[in-house]
C-alpha positions in Angstrom: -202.8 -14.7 -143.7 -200.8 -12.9 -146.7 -197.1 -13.4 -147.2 -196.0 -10.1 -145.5 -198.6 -11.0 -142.2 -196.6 -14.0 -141.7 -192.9 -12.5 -142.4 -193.9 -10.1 -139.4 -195.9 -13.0 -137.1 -194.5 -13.8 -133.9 -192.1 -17.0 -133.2 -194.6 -18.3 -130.8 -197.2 -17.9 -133.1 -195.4 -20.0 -136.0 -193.7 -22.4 -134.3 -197.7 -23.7 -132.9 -198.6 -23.3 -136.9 -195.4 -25.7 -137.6 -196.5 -28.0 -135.1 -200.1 -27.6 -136.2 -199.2 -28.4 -140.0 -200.9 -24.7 -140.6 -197.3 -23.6 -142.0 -194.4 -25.5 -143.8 -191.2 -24.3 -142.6 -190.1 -25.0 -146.3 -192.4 -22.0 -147.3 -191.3 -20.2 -144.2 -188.1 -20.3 -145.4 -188.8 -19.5 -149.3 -190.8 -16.4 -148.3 -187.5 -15.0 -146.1 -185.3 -15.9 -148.7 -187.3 -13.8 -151.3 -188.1 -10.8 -148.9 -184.1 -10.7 -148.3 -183.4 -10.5 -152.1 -186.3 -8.2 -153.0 -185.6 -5.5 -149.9 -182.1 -6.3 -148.5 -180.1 -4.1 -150.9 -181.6 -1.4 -149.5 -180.2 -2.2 -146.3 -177.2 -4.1 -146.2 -178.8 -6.3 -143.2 -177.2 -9.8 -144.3 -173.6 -10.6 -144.8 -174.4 -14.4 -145.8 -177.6 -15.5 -147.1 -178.0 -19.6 -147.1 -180.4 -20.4 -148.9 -179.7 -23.9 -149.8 -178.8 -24.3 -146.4 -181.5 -23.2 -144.6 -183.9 -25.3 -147.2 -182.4 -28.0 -146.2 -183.0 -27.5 -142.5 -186.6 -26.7 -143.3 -187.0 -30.2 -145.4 -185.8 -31.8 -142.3 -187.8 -30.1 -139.7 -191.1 -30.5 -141.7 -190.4 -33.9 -142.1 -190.2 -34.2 -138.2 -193.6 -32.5 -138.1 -195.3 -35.0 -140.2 -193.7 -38.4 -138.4 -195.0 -37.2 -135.9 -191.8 -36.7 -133.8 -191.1 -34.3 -131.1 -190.0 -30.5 -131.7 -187.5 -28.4 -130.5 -189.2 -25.3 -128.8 -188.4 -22.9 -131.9 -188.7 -26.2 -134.6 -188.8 -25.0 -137.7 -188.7 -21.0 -137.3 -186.3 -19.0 -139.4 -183.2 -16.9 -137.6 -180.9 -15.1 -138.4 -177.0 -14.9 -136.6 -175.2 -12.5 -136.0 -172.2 -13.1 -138.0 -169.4 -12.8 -134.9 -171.2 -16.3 -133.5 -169.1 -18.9 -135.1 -171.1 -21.4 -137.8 -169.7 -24.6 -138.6 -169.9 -25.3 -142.5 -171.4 -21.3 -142.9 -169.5 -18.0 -144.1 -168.8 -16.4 -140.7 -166.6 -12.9 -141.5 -166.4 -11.5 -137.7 -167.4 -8.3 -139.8 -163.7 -8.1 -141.4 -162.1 -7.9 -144.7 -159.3 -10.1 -142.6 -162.1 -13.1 -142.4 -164.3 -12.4 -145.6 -163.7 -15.9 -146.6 -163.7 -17.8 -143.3 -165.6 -21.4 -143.1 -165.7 -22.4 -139.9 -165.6 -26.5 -138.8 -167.6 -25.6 -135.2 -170.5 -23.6 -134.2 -170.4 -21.5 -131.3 -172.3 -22.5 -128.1 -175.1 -20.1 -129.1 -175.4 -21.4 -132.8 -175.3 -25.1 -130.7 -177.9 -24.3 -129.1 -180.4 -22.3 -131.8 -179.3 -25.6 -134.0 -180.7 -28.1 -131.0 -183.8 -25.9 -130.8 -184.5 -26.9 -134.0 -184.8 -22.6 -135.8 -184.0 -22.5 -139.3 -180.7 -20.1 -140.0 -181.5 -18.1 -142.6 -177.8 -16.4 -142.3 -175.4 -14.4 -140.8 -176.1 -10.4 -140.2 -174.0 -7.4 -140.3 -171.9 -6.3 -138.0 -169.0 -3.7 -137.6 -165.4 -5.0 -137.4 -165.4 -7.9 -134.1 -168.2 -5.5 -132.8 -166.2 -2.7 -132.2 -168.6 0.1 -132.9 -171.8 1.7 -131.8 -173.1 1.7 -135.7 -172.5 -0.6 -138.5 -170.1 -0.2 -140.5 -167.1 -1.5 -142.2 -164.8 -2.3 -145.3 -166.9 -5.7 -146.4 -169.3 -3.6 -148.2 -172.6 -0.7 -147.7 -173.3 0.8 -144.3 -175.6 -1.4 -142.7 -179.0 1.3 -143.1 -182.0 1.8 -141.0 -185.5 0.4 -142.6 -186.9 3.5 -141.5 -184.7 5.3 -142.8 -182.0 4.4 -145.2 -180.2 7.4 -144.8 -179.8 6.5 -141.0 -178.1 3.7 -139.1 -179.2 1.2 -137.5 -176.8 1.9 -134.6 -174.4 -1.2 -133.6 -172.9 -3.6 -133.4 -175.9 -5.8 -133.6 -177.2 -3.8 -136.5 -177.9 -6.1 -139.4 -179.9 -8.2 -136.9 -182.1 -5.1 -135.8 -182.1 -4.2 -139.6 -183.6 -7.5 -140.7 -186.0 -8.1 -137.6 -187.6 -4.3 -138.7 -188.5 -4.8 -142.0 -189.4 -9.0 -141.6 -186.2 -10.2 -142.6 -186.5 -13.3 -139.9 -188.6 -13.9 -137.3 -185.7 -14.3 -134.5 -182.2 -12.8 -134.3 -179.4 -13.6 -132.2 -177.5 -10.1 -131.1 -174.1 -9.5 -128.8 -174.0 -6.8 -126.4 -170.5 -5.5 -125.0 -171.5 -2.3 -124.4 -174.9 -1.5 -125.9 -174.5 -3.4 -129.0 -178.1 -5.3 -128.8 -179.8 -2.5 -127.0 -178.7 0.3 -129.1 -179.5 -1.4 -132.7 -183.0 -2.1 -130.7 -183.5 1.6 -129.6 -182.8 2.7 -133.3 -185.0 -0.1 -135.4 -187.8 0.1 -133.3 -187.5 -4.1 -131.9 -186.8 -5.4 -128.3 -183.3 -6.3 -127.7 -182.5 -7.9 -124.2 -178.8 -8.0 -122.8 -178.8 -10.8 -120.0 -176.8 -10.9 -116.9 -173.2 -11.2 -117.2 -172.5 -14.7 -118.0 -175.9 -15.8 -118.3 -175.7 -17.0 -122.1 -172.1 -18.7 -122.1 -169.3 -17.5 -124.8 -167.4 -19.7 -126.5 -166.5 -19.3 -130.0 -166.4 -23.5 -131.5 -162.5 -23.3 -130.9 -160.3 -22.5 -128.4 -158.8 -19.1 -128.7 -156.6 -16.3 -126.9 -157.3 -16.6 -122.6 -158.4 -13.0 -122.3 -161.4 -11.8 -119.3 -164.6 -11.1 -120.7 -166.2 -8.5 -118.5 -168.6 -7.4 -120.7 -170.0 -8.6 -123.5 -173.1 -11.2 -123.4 -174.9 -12.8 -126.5 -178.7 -12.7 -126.1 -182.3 -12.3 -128.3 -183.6 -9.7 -130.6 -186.9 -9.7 -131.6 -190.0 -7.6 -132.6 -192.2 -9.0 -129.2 -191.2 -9.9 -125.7 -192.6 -12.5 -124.9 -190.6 -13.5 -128.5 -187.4 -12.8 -126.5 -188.3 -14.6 -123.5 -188.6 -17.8 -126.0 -184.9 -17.5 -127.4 -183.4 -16.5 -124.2 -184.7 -19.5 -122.8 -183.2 -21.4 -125.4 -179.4 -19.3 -124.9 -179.5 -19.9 -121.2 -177.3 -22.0 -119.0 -174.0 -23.1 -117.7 -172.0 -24.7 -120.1 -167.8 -25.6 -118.8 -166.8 -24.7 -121.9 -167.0 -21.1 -120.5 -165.4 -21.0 -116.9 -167.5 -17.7 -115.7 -170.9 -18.7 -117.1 -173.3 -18.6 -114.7 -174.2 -22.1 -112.7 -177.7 -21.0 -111.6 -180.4 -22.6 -113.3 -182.2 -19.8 -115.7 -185.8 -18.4 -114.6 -188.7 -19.3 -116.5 -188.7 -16.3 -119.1 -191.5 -17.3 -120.6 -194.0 -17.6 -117.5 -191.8 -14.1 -116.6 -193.8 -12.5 -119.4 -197.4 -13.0 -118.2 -195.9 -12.3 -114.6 -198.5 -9.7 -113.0 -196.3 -6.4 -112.5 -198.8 -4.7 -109.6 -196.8 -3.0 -107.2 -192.9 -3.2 -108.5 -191.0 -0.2 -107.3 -189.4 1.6 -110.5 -186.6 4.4 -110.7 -186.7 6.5 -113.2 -183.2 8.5 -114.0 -183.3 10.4 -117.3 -179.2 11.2 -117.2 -177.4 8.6 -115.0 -176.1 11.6 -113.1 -174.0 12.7 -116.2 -175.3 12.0 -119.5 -176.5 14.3 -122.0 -180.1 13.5 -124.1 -182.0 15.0 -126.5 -184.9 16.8 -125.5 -186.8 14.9 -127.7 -186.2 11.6 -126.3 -186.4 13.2 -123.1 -189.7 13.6 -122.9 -190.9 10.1 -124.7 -188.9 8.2 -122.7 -190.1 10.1 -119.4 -193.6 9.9 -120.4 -192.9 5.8 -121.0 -191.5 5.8 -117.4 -194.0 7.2 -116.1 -196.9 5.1 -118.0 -195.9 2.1 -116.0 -198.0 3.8 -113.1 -201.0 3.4 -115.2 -200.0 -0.5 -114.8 -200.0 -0.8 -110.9 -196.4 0.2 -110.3 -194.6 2.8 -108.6 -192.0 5.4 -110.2 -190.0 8.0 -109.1 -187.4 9.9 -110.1 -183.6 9.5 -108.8 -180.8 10.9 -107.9 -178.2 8.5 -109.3 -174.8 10.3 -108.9 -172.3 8.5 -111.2 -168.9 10.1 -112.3 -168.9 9.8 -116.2 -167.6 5.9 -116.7 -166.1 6.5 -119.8 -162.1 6.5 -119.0 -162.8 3.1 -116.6 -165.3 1.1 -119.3 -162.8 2.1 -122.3 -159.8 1.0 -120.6 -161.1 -2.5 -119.5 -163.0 -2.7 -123.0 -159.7 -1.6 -125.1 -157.4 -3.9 -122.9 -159.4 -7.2 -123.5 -159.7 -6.9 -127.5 -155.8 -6.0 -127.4 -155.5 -9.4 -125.5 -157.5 -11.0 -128.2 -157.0 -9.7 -131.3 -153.5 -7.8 -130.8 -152.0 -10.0 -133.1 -154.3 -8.8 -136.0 -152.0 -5.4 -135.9 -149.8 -7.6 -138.0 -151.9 -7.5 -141.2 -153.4 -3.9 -140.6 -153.5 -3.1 -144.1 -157.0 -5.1 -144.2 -158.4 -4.0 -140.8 -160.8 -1.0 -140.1 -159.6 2.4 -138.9 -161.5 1.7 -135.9 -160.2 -1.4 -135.5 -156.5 -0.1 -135.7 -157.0 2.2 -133.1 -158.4 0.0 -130.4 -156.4 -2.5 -130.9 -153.2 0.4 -130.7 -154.7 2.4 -127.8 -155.2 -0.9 -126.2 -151.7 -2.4 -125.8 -150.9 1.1 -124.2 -153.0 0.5 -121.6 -150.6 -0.4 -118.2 -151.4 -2.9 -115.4 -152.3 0.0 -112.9 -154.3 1.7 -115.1 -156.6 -1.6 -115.7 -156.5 -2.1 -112.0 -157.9 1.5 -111.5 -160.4 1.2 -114.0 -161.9 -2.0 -112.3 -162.0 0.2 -109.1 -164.5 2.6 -110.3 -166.2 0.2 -111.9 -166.8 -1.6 -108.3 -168.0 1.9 -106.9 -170.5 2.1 -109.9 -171.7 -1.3 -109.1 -172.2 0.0 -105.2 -174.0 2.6 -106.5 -176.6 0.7 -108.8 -176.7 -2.2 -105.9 -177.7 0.5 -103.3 -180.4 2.0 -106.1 -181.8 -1.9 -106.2 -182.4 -2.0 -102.3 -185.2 0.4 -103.2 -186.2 -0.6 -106.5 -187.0 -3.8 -108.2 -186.3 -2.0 -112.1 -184.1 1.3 -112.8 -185.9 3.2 -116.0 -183.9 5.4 -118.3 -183.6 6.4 -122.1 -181.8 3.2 -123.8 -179.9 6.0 -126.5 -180.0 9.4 -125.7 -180.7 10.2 -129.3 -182.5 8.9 -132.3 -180.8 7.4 -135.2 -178.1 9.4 -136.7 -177.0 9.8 -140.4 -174.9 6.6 -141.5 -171.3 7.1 -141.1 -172.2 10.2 -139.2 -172.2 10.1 -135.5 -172.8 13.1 -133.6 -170.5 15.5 -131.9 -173.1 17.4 -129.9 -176.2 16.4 -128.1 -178.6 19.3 -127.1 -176.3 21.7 -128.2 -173.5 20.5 -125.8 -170.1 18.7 -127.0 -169.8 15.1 -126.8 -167.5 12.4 -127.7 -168.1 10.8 -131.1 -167.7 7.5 -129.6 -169.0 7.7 -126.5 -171.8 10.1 -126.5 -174.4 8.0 -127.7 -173.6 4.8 -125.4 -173.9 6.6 -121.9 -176.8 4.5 -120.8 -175.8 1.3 -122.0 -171.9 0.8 -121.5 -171.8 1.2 -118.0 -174.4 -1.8 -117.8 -172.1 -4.1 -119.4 -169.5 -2.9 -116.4 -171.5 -3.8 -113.5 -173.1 -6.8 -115.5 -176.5 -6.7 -114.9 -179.5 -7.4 -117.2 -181.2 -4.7 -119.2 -183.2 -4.4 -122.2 -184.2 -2.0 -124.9 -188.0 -1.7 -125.5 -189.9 0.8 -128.0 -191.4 3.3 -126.6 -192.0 6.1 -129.1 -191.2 7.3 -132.3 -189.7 11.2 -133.0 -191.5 14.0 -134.6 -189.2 12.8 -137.7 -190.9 9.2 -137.6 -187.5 7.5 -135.9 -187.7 4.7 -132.9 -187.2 5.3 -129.3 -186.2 2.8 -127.2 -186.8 2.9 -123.0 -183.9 1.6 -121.5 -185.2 -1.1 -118.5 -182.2 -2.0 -116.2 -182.6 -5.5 -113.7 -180.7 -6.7 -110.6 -178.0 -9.1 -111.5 -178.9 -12.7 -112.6 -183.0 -11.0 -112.9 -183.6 -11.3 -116.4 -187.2 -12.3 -115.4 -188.5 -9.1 -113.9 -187.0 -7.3 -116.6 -188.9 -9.2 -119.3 -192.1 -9.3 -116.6 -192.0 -5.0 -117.1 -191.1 -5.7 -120.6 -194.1 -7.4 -121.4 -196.5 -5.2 -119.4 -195.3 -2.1 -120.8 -195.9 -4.2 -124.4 -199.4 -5.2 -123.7 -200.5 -1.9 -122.3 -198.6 -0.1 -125.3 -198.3 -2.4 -128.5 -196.1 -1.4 -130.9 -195.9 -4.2 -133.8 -198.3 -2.9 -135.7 -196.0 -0.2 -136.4 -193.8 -1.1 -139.3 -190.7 0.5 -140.9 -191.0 2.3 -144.4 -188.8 -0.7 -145.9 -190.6 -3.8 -145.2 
């Protein structure tokens, strides 16, 4: 196996080398290390590259390997982390010029756990301002660009890690997802990008911080396989007190989820949500995905999900909460983000009643979905409604047709984040101009397991890993 077949092997598939004493994590780590400084300018994927660090961690988890001692269930594989998870002793910027030399003393739950796995942390990956974008961007340095195409983004706000994952950067990458921020980066690099169940994977940052609701936003696993996926969400999974809304039930089996035998699930297939617009293009890939899965024993048909456009209700619960939590930052707004400013503004408008509203139709949304999944085990859909757009550049029209700036290419995936169920982001395509599609796969509440079950179905009947970016 040459250097560039084992950047681009599977976790499962090295962490039995590790344990087999077929591969050193030391070399593991030396080859990352290198393909980050050879390729990364290109791309702008890492914020923090640690080096020493992560050498050290790989001395320490060969060593475990040849006592004899036993391994965490990712011992020894490299990761990368997206830099809004706190890392005790490790550059963590939050994406900000505010933060560019922040050291944290405590990890976040999510870094505790990866660390108690026993992964190697390669670094920390780009991000926009406290993830406050759909693309990556912001006043620390470079765009964060797309490896297959570096004119492109790599969509947001997980970006670095969908950056680094496509052109064998790391093996494993941790993502956050408040509105589409794992499954849109995923959609756009061509990898699999899962968002659990609200509260599923407990938030908490290593210190205590501002009381403020979180409604939305759920860490979970990127990756280039699913069954990869299944591996680290395992590992994410579970209640911990430190978060008073994670979830108590004890996580499914993700890994025996992705040889689960998918004969005879009942799939729905909407290609608009009942309002959004989407490129032709992605259109028909994404229908022709949906409606592959019949060639894999299930059912699909199409429809008729009638949802008033959630964009008011999401925006208004989204801008409220970072205004509870980062208001204060208005203070220094001389080293914030444009975009930044502007949420963090827009948000302290918002009034009681009008966050009371939004929640509303946000509860007839969820009645709508819930009533979809007395019919249907899955609801299919495009993950993006388009393909990766210039950097800096979103679009203002889709199909011809006006849209929002902001909004118009998250219409699939923030309204997810609302009603808090599971949904990933798989490849399913690439565009006539060689760009990733992603097929958007959308669970009932607390069923991460059926989700990854399609997930790896569709991926054995379709593989796509053999597929590699221009830059990698």
């Amino acid at each position: 196996m040459n250097n560039t077949e084992l950047a681009f092997e599977s976790a499962t598939v090295l962490r039995s080398k590790i344990a087999s004493k077929e591969v050193s994590p030391v070399d593991l780590v030396n080859l990352f290390c290198d393909r980050i400084e050879e390729l990364d300018s290109q791309m702008n994927a890492y914020l923090t590259v640690d080096r020493d660090g992560a050498l050290g961690a790989a001395r320490i988890a060969e060593r475990a390997v040849m006592d004899g001692d036993d391994l965490g269930p990712l011992h020894g594989v490299p990761i990368s982390v997206k830099d809004l998870e706190m890392t005790g002793g490790l550059r963590t910027t939050g994406g900000s010029l505010l933060f560019q030399d922040r050291v944290p003393q405590a990890d976040s739950i999510v870094v505790e756990r990866v660390r108690q796995s026993g992964a190697v942390i390669l670094g920390k990956t780009n991000t926009p301002e406290f993830g406050l974008l759909g693309h990556t961007m912001n006043r620390l340095g470079d765009h964060c660009r797309n490896p297959w195409n570096t004119e492109k983004t790599t969509g947001g706000s997980s970006g670095g890690a969908g950056a680094a994952l496509a052109a064998g950067l790391c093996t494993l990458a941790t993502g956050s997802d408040g509105g589409g921020s794992i499954r849109i980066p995923a959609s756009f690099c061509g990898v699999y990008g899962i968002k659990p169940s609200q509260g599923r994977v407990p938030r908490y940052a290593g210190a205590p911080g501002p009381v403020a609701a979180n409604q939305t936003s759920q860490s979970g696993p990127m990756t280039r396989t699913v069954r990869d996926s299944a591996l680290l969400l395992q590992v994410l999974a579970g209640h911990d007190s430190r978060d008073p809304v994670s979830l108590r039930a004890k996580p499914d089996n993700y890994l025996a989820a992705a040889e689960r035998d998918v004969t005879g699930l009942r799939l729905g297939w909407s290609p608009d949500f009942g309002y959004a617009i989407v490129d032709p293009e992605v259109f028909d890939v994404t229908e022709h995905a949906a409606l592959a899965f019949q060639e894999i024993g299930c059912s699909v048909e199409q429809v008729d999900l009638d949802l008033d456009n959630p964009y008011d209700s999401f925006m208004t619960i989204f801008g409220a909460n970072i205004s509870a939590v980062n208001g204060k930052m208005l203070l220094q707004q001389d080293r914030l983000a444009d975009y930044t400013i502007k949420w963090l503004t827009e948000g302290k408008k918002i009034t009681g009643t009008e966050y009371s509203a939004a929640l509303g139709q946000v509860d007839i949304a969820r009645a709508k979905f819930n009533d979809l999944f007395e019919k249907y085990d899955l609801l299919l859909s495009p993950a993006v409604p388009i393909t990766a757009f210039p950097v800096g550049d979103p679009p203002s029209k889709i199909a011809g047709q006006e849209i929002n700036p902001f909004w118009g290419y998250i219409q699939f995936t923030a309204i997810i984040n609302g009603i808090g169920c599971p949904a990933a982001s798989i490849p399913c395509g690439l565009s006539e101009d060689g760009l990733p599609i992603g097929l958007h796969i959308v669970g009932r509440p607390g069923d991460e397991a059926t989700v990854i079950a399609a997930s790896s179905a569709f991926e054995k009947a379709h593989p796509w890993t053999n597929i590699r970016a221009l830059v990698s």
